[in-house]
N, C-alpha and C positions, 0 to 999 in steps of 0.2 A: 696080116696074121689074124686067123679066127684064135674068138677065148676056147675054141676046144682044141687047137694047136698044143700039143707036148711044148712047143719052144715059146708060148704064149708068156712074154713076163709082167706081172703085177708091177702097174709105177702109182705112185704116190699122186696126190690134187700137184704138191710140189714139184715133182720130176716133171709132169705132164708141163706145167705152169712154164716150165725152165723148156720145154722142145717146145710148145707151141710161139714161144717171146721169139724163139731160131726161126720158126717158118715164116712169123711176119717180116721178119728182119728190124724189128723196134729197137729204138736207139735204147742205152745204156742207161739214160735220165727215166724213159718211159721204163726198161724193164724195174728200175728200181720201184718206181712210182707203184707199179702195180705188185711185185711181189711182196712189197712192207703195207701194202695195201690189204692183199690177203693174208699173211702171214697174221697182220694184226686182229682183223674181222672176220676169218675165213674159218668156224672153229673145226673144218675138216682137210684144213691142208696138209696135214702130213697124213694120212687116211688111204689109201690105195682107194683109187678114183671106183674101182669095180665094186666097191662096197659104198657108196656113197648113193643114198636112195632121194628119189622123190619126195617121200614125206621128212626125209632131214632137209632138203633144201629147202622145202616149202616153211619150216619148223626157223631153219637160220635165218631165211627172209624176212618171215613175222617178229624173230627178235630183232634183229637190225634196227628196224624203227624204233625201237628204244633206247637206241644209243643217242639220240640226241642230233646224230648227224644230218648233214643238210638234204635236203631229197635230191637233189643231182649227184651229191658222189655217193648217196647210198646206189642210185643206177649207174652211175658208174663202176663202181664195183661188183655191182651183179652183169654187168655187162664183162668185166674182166671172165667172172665164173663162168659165163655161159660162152663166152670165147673158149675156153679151156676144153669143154665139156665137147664143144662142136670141132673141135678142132681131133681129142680123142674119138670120136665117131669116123670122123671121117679117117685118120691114118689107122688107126687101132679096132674099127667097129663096136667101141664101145656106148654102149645106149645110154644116148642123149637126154640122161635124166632134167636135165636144167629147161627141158618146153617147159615146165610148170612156173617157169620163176620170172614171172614178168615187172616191169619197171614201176616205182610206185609214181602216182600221177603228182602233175606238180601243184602247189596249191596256189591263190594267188599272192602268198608272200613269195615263192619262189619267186613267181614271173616277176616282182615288180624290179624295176630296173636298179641295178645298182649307180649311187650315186656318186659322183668323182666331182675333183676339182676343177674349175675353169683355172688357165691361167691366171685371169684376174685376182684369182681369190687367193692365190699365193701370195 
């Protein structure tokens, strides 16, 4: 259905969030993962995805990094969104606001290895 469809209906970032988790087939752990994921950081999830522009995701982006959070699940989570976003284009034809929101790079604390225990050290 085209947005100039009479039977065209407005779904929220949430609705959209909830069919696209259907069309992967994501287990139950993953969909929680990810909708307390954006529900918490997402501050346009309840937002009808057709009003959700470029310049607010590029705007959410650049706050994110001030959460503090780590640089993998802040791309993590922009990877959730731009799942969502791609996934409305494709069933919905709705425009794939999320090209602009790319992953932030990782620094060299990211990469350095995490360190675990030998058995020995038990």
């Amino acid at each position: 259905m085209k947005r100039s469809d009479s039977k065209f209906t407005i779904h929220t970032f949430a609705e959209m969030l909830e069919e696209y988790m259907l069309s992967i087939d994501s287990s139950e752990t993953s969909s929680t993962m990810k909708r307390n994921w954006c529900m918490k950081h997402f501050e346009y999830f309840s937002e009808p995805i057709e009003k959700i522009s470029r310049q607010n995701l590029m705007e959410w982006r650049n706050a994110l990094k001030s959460t503090g959070m780590a640089t993998r699940t802040m791309n993590r989570g922009l990877g959730y969104v731009r799942g969502v976003f791609a996934y409305a284009n494709k069933i919905y034809q709705i425009e794939d606001v999320s090209v602009v929101v790319n992953n932030y790079k990782l620094t060299s604390e990211d990469k350095k290895e995490m360190k675990g225990w030998t058995p020995a050290q038990f």
